[in-house]
LOMI-728541 format. One record per residue: residue in three letters; x, y, z of N, C-alpha, C in turn. Coordinates in pm, whole numbers, padded with zeros to 5 digits, always signed. Each point is the difference from the previous one (the first is absolute). Layout:
BEGIN
ALAXYZXYZXYZ ...
END
This chain:
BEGIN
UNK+04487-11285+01370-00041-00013-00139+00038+00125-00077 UNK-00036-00023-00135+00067+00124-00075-00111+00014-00088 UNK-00040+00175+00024-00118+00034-00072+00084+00112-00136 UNK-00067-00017-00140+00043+00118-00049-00139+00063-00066 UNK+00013+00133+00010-00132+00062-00040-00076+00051+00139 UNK+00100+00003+00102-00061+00033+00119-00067+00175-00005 UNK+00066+00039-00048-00070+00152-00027-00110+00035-00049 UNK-00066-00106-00095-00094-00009-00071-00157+00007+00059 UNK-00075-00012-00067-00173-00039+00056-00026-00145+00043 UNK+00071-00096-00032-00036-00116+00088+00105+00018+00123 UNK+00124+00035-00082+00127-00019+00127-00046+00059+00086 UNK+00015+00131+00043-00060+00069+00115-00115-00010+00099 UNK-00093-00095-00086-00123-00053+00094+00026-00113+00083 UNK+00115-00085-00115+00053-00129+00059+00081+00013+00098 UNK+00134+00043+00041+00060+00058+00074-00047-00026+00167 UNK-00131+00065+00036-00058-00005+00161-00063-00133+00006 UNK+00005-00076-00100-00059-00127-00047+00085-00094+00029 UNK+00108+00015-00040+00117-00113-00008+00080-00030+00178 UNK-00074+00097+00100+00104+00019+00105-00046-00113+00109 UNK+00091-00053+00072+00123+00043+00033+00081-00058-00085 UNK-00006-00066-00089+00090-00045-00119+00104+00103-00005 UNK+00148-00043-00072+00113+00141+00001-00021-00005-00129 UNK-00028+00104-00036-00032+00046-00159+00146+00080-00034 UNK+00071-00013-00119+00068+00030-00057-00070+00048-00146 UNK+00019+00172+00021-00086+00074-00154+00117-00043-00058 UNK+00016+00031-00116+00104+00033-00147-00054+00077-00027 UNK+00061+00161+00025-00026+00098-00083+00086+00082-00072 UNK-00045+00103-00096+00127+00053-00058+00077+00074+00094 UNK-00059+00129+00100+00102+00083+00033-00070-00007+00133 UNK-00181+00117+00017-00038-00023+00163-00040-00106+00059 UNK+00030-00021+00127-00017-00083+00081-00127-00018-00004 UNK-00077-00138+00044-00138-00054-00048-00058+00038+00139 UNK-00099+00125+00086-00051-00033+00101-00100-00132+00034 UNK+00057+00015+00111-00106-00168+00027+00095-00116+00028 UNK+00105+00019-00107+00055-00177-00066+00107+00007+00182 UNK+00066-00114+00034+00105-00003+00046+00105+00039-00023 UNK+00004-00039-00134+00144+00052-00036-00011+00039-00167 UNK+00075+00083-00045-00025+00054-00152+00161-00033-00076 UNK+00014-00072-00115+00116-00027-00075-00023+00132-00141 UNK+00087+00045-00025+00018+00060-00139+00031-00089-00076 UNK-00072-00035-00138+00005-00056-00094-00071+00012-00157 UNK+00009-00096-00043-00075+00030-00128-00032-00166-00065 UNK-00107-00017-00014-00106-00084-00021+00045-00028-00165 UNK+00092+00074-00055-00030-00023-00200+00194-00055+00017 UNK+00069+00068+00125+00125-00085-00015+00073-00107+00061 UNK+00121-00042-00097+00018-00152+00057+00033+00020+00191 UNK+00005-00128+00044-00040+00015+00095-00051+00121+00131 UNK-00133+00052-00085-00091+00063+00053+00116+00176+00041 UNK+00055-00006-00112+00123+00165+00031+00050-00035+00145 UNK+00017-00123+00052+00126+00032+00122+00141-00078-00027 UNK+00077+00035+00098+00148-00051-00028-00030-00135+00030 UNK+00091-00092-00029+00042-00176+00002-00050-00019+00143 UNK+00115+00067+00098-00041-00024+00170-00123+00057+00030 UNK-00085+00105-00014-00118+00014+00066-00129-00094-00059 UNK+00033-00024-00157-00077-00075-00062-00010-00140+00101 UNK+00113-00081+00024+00005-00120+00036-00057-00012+00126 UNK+00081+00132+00121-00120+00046+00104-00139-00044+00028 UNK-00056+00100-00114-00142+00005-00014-00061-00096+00003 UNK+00049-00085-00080-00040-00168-00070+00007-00089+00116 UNK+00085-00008+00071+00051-00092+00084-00142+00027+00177 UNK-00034+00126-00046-00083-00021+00126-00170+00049-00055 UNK-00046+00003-00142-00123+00030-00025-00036-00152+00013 UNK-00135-00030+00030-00087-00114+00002-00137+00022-00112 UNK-00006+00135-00057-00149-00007-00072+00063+00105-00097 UNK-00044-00034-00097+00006+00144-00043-00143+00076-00073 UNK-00047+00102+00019-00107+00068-00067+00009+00106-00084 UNK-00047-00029-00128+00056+00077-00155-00111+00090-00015 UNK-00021+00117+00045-00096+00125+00017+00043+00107-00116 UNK+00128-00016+00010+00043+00132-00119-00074-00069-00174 UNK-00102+00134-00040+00023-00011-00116-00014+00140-00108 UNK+00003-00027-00114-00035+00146-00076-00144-00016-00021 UNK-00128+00063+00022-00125-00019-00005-00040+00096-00037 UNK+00047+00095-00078-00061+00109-00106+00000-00036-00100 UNK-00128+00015-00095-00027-00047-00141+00079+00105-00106 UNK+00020+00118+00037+00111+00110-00073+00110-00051+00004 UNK+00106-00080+00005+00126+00001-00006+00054-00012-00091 UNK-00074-00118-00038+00093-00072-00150+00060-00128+00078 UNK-00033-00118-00179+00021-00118+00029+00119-00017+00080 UNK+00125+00121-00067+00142-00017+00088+00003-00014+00135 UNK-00070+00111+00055+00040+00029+00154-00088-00149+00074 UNK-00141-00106-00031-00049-00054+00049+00083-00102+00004 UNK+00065-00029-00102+00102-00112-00013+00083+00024+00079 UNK+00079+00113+00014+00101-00003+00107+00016-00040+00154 UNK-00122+00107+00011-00073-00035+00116-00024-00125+00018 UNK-00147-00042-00035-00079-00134+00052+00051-00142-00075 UNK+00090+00023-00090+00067-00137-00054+00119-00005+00026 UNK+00105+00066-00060+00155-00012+00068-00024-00009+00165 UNK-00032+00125+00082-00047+00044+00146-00014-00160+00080 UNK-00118-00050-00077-00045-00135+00084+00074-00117-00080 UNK+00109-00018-00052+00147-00069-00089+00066-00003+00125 UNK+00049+00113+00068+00076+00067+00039-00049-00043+00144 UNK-00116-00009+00050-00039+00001+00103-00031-00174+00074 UNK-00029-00067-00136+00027-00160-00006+00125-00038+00018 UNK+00079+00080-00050+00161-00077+00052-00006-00005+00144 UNK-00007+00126+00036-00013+00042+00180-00025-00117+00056 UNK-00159-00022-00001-00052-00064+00067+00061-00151+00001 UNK+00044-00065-00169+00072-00107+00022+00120-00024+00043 UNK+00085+00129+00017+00134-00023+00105-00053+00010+00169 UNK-00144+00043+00016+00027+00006+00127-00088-00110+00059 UNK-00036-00118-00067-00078-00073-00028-00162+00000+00070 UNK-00029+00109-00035-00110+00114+00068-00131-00032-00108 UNK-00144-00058+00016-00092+00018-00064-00016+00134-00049 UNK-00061+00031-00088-00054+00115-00085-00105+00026-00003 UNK-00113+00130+00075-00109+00014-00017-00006+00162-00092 UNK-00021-00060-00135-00025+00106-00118-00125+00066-00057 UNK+00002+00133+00061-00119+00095-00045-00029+00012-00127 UNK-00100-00077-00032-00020+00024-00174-00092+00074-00027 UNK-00102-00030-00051-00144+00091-00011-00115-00122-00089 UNK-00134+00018+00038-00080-00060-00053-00030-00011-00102 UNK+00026+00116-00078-00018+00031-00139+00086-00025-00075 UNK+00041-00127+00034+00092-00113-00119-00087-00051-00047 UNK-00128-00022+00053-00117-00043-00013-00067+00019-00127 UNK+00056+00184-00057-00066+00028-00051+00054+00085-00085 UNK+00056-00095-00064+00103+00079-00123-00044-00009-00101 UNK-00114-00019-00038-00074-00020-00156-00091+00095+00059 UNK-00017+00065+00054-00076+00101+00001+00023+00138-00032 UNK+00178+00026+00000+00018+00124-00030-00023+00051-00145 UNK-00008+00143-00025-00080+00004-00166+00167-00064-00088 UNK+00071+00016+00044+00097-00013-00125-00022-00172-00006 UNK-00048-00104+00093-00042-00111-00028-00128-00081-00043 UNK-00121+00165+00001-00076-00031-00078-00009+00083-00135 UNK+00075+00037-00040+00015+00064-00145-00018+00115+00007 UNK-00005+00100+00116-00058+00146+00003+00159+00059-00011 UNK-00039+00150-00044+00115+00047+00002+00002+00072+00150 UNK+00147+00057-00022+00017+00051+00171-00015+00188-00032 UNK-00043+00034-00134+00010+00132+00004+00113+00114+00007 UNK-00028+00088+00122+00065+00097+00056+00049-00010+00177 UNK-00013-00182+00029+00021-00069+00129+00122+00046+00002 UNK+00062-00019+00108+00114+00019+00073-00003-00163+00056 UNK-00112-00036+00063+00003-00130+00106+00003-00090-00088 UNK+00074-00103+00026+00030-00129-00053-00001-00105+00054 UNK-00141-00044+00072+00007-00104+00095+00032-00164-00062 UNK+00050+00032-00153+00053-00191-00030+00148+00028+00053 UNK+00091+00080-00006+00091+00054+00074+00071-00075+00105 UNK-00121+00025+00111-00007+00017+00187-00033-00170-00051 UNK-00103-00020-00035-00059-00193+00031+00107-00065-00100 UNK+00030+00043-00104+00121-00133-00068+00122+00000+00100 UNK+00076+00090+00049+00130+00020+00096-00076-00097+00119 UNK-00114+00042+00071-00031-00070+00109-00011-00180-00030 UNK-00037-00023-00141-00042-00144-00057+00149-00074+00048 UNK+00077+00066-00109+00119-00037-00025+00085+00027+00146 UNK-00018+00002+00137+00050+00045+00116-00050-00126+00064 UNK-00145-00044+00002-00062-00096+00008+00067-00141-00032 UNK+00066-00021-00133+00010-00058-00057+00151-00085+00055 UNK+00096+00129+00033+00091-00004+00067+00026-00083+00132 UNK-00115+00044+00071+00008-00043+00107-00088-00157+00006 UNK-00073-00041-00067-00026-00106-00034+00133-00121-00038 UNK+00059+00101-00095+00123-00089-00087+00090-00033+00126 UNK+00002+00054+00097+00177+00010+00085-00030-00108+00069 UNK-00091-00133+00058+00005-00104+00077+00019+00086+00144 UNK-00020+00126+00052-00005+00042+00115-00140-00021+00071 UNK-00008-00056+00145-00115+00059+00022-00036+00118+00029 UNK-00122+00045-00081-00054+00087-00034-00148+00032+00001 UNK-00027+00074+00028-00191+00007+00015+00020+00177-00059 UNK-00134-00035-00140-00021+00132-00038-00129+00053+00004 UNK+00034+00151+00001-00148+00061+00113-00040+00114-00124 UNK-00131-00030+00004-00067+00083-00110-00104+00083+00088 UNK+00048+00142+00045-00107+00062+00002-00060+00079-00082 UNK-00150+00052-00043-00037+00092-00070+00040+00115+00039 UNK-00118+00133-00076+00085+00130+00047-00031+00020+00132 UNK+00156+00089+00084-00007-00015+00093+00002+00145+00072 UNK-00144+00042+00074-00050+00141+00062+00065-00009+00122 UNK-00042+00123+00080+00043+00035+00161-00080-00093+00052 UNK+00097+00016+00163-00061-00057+00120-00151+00008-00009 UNK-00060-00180+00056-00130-00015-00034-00074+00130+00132 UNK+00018+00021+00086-00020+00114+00123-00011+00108-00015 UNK+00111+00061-00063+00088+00147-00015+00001+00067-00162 UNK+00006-00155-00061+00039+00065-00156+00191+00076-00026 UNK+00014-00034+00111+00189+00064+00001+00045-00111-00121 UNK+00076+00057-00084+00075-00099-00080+00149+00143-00010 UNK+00106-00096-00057+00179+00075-00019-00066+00079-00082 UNK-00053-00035-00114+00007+00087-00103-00093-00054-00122 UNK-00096+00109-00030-00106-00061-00097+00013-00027-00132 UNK-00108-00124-00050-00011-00076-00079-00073+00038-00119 UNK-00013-00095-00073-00057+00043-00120-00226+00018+00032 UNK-00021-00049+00094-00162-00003+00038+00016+00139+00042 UNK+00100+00000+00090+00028+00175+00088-00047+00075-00134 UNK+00095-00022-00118-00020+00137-00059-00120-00003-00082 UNK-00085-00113-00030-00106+00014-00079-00095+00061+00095 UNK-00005-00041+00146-00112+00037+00075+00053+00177+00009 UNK+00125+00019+00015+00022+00135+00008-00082+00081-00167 UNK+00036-00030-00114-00063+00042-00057-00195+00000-00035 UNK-00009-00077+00077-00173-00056+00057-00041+00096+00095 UNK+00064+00018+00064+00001+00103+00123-00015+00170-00049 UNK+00068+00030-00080+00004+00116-00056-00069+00023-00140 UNK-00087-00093-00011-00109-00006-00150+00127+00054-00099 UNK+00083-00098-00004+00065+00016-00133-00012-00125-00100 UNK-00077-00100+00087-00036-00141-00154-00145+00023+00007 UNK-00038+00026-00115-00129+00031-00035-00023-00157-00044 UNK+00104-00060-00073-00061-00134-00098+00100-00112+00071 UNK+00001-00104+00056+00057-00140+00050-00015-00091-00096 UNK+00107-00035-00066+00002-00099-00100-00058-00142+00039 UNK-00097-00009+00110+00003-00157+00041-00163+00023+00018 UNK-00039-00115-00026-00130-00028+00011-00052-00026+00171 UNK-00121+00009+00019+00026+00044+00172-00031-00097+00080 UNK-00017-00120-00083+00004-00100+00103+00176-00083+00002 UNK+00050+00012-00051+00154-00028-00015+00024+00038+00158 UNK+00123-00089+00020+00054-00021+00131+00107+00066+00055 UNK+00037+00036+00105+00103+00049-00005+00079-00018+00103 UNK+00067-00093-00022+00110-00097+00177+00096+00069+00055 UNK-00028+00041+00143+00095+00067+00075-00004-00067+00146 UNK+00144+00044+00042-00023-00093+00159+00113+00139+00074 UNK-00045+00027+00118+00064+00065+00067+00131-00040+00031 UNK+00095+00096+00027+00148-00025+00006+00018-00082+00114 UNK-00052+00037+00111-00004-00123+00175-00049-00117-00020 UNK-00082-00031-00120-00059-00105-00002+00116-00097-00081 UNK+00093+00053-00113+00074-00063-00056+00128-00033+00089 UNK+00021+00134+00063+00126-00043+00109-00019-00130+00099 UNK-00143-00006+00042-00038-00115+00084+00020-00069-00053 UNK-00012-00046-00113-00048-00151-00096+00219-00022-00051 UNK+00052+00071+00030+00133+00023-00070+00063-00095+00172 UNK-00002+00120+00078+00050-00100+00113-00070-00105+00078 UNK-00124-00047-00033-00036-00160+00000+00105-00048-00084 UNK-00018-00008-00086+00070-00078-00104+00162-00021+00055 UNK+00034+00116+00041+00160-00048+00041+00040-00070+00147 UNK-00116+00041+00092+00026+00002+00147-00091-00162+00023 UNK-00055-00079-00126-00044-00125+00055+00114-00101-00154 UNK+00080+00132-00080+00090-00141-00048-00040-00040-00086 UNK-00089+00047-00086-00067-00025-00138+00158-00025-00105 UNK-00007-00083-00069+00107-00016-00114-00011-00035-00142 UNK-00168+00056-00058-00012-00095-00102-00130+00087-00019 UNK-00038+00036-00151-00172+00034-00016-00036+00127-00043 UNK-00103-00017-00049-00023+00164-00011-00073+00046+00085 UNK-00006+00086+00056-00098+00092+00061-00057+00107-00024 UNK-00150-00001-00048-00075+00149-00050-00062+00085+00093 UNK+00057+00107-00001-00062+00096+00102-00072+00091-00025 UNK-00128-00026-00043-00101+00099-00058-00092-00004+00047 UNK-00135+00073-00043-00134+00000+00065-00043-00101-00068 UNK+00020-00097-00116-00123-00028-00026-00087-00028-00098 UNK-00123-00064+00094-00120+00021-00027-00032+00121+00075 UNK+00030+00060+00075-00032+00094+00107+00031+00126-00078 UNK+00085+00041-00091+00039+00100-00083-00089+00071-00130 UNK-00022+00142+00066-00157+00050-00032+00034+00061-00185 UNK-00116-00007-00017+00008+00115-00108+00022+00124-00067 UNK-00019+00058-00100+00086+00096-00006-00098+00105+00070 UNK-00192-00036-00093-00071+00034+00067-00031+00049+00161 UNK+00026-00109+00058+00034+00010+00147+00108+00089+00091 UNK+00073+00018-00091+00126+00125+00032+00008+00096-00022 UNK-00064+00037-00136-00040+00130+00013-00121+00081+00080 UNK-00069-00132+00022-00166+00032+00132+00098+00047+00171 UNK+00074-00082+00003+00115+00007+00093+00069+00156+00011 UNK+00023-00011-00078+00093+00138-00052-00097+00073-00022 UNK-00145+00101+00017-00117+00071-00014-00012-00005+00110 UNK-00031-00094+00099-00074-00031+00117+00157+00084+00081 UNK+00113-00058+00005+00127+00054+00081-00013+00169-00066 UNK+00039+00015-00094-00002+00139-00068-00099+00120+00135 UNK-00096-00057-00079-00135+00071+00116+00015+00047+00134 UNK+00024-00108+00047+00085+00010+00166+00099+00103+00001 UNK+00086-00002-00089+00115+00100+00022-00020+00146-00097 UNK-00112+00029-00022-00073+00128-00056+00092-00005-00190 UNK-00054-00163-00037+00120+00014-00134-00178-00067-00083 UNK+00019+00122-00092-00122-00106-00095+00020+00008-00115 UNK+00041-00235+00013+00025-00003-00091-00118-00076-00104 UNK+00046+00043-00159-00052-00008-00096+00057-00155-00019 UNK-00163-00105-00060+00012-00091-00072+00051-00031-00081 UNK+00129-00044-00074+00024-00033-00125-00072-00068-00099 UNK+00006+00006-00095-00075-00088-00123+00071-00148-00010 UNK-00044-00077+00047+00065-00157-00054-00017-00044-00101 UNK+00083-00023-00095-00026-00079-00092+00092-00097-00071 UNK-00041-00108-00109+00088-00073-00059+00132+00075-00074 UNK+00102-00079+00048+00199+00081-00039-00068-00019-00170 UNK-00089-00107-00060-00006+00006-00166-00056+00086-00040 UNK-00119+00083+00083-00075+00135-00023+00080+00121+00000 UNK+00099-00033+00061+00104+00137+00075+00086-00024-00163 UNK+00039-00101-00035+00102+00025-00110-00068+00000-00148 UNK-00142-00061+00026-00096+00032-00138-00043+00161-00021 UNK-00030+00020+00100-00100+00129+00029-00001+00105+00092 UNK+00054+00003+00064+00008+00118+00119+00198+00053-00056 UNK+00069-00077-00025+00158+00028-00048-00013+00154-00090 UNK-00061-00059-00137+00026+00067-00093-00066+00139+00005 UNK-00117+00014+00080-00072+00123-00022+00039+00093+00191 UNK+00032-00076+00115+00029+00044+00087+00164-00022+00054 UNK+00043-00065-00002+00190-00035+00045+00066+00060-00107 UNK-00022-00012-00119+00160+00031-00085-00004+00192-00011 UNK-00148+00040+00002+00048+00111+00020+00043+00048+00151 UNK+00048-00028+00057+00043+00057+00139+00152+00020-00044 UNK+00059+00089+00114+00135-00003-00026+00054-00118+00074 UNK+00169+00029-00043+00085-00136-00014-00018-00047+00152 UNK-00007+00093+00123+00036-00049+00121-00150-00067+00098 UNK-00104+00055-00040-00176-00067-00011+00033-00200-00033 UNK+00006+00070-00175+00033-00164-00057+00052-00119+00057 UNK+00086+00101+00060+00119-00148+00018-00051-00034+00133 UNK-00007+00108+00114-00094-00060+00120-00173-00073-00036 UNK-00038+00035-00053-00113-00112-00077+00063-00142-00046 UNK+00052+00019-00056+00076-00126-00068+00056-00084+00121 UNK+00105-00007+00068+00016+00003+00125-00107-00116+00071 UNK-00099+00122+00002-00120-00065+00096-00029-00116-00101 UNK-00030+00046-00119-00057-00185-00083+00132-00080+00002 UNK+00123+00018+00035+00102-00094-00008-00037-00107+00136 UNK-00061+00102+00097+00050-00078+00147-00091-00063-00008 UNK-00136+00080-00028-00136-00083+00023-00047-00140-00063 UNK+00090+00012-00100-00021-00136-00072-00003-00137+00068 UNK+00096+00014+00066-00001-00139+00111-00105-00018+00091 UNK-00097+00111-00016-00148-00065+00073-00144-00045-00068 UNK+00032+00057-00153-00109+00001-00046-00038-00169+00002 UNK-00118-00042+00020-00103-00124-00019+00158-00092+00045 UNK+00058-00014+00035+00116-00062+00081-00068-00094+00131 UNK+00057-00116-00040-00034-00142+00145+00007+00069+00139 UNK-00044-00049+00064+00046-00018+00114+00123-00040+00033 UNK+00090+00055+00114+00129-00049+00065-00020-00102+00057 UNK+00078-00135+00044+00003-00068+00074+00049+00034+00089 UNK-00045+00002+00204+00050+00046+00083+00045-00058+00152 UNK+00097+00000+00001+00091-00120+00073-00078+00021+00188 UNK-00028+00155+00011-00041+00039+00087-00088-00074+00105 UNK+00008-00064+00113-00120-00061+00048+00027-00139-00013 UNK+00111-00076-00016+00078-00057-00046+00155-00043+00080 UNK+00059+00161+00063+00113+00013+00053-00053-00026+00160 UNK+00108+00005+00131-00015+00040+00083+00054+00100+00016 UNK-00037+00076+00176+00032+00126+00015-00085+00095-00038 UNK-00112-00020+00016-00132+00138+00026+00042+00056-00192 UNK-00014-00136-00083+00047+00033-00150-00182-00048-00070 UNK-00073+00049+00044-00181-00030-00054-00029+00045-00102 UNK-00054-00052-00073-00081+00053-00120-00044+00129+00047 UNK+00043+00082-00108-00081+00121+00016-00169-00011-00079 UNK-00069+00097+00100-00150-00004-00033-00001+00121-00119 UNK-00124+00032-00046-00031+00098-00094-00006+00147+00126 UNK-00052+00015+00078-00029+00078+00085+00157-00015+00075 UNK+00114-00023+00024+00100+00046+00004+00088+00042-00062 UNK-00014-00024-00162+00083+00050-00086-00054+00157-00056 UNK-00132+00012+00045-00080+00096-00013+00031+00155+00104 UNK+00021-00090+00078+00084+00096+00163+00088+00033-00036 UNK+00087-00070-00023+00121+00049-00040+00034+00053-00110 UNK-00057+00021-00155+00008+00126-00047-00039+00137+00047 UNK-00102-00029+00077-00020+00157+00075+00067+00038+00046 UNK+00127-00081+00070+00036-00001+00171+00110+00127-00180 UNK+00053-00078-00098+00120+00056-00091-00026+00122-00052 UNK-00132+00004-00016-00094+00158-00063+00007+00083+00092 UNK-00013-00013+00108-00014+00091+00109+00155+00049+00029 UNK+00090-00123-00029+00171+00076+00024+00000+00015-00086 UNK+00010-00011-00142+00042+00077-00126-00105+00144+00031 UNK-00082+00027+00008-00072+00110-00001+00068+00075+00079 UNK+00041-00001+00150+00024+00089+00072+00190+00027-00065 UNK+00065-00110+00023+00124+00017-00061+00017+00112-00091 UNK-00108-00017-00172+00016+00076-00079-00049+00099+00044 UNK-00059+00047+00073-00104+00107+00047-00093+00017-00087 UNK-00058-00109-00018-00142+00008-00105-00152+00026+00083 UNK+00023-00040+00118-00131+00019+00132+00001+00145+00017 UNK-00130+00049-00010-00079+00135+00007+00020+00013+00182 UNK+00088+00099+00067-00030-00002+00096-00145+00005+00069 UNK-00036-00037+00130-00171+00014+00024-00050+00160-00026 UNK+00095+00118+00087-00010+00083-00009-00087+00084-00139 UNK+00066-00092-00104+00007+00085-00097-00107-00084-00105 UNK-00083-00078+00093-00097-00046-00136-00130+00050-00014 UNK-00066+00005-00073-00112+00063-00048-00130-00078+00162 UNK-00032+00075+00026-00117-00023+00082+00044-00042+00188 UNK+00170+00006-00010+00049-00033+00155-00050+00105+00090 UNK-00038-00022+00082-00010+00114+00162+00080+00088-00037 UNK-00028+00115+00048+00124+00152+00001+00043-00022+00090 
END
């Protein structure tokens, strides 16, 4: 089969997932550890940046193909998402229909929830940088694609996606990483979200599982949501999470203030945000860009429990584990954990 995006935070979990399957990465230049075999290519050109003969190669012996590569930073600009996640998966539909290979396409849940971002409820975006209508219109319209092509196809919506549910190991951190990192270091005094608001995450092993069910029993058709939930806690609940972990690792952290994003732009904006400087602002802003997609927001529908292959509903008390399991590796990673040695009241 042919994975692209193998380097990534799902790819790399998926990878020990997919075996003994012969995995063929597409990458640009290093070789994909893990995969069987690694192609140089490019996902935005015509046939996928290889020559006529290796292209036809490729085609002639893939049976699946899995569309992992995407651009998933809300900073880019509408350009680069388009390139990426719409031409990219254009580009990646031909593939699959010369090699007459089903298509299992990584989308995201939060197609779900595209009237939620402020520029779709009338807010302005400020001194944001993040542009999450951006990331979800490119992903819509990628969606849309792969719907249109008569391939079979099954598309997979996971929410945001943290470290190993065990370990907390993820490639490389996410946008929760960096809010809890700034949670961690009492730098958000105020959380634009009210604290019973939800907040859907599913560990990276848990999505890789639910990714190779889907290919290794032959799925060709459907969507599949890979989220917590009903099981997906509050914001409340995460930051109790994040106090309770903090503690343990000699980190104490400070409560934020929750409140309504309309209080933040009625009343807390004008007399506390605009005077900050430009680089404060815009990381504030930022945070109300991303957060928006949770405020008073539905529930996910969740395919989970549903699949075979040890693919179960996640409980509240495992999605709960497993942010710690991510706090505890982001903490030590960043070196935010107080060695024992060195905390107030340890043994000499």
């Amino acid at each position: 089969m042919l994975l692209t995006g193998a380097s990534g935070v799902i790819g790399t979990a998926l990878i020990p997932e997919l075996a003994p399957a012969h995995v063929v990465a597409l990458v640009h230049r290093t070789p994909c550890p893990g995969a069987t075999e690694s192609v140089a290519g490019d996902i935005t050109a015509p046939r996928l940046g290889l020559d006529p003969a290796a292209y036809a190669s490729l085609a002639a012996r893939v049976d699946a193909v899995v569309h992992c590569a995407a651009h998933t930073g809300f900073s880019g600009g509408r350009q680069i998402a388009e390139n990426v996640n719409v031409a990219g998966t254009r580009e990646v539909i031909a593939f699959a229909a010369d090699a007459g290979a089903p298509l299992y396409y990584v989308s995201t849940a939060f197609v779900a929830r595209t009237e939620l971002t402020r520029q779709s409820l009338g807010c302005g975006s400020n001194d944001a940088s993040a542009r999450p209508e951006d990331y979800l219109d490119s992903k819509r319209l990628a969606e849309r694609l792969v719907r249109d092509s008569g391939l079979p196809a099954v598309l997979i919506r996971p929410s945001v996606v943290i470290g190993d549910s065990r370990t907390g190991v993820i490639s490389r951190f996410q946008g929760l990483h960096e809010i809890s990192t700034v949670l961690l270091r009492n730098l958000l005094p105020l959380m634009p979200m009210p604290a019973s608001s939800r907040l859907d995450f599913v560990p990276c092993d848990v999505v890789a599982r639910a990714i190779a069910a889907l290919v290794f029993d032959r799925h060709r058709d459907g969507e599949v949501w890979i989220t917590a939930g009903r099981a997906a806690p509050s914001i409340e609940a995460l930051v109790d999470t994040a106090v309770t972990v903090g503690a343990e690792l000699g980190i104490e952290v400070n409560r934020p203030r929750m409140v309504e994003p309309e209080m933040v732009d009625r009343l807390i904006r004008p007399v506390f945000i605009d005077p900050l400087p430009p680089t404060a602002r815009r990381r504030f802003d930022d945070l109300l860009a991303m957060t928006a997609l949770f405020v008073n927001a539905p529930v996910f529908p969740s395919t989970l429990g549903q699949l075979p292959r040890q693919t179960a509903a996640l409980t509240a008390e495992q999605v709960t584990d497993a942010y710690r399991a991510s706090l505890i590796y982001l903490a030590h990673t960043k070196k935010l954990a107080v060695p024992l040695s060195s905390r107030v009241g340890a043994p000499a």
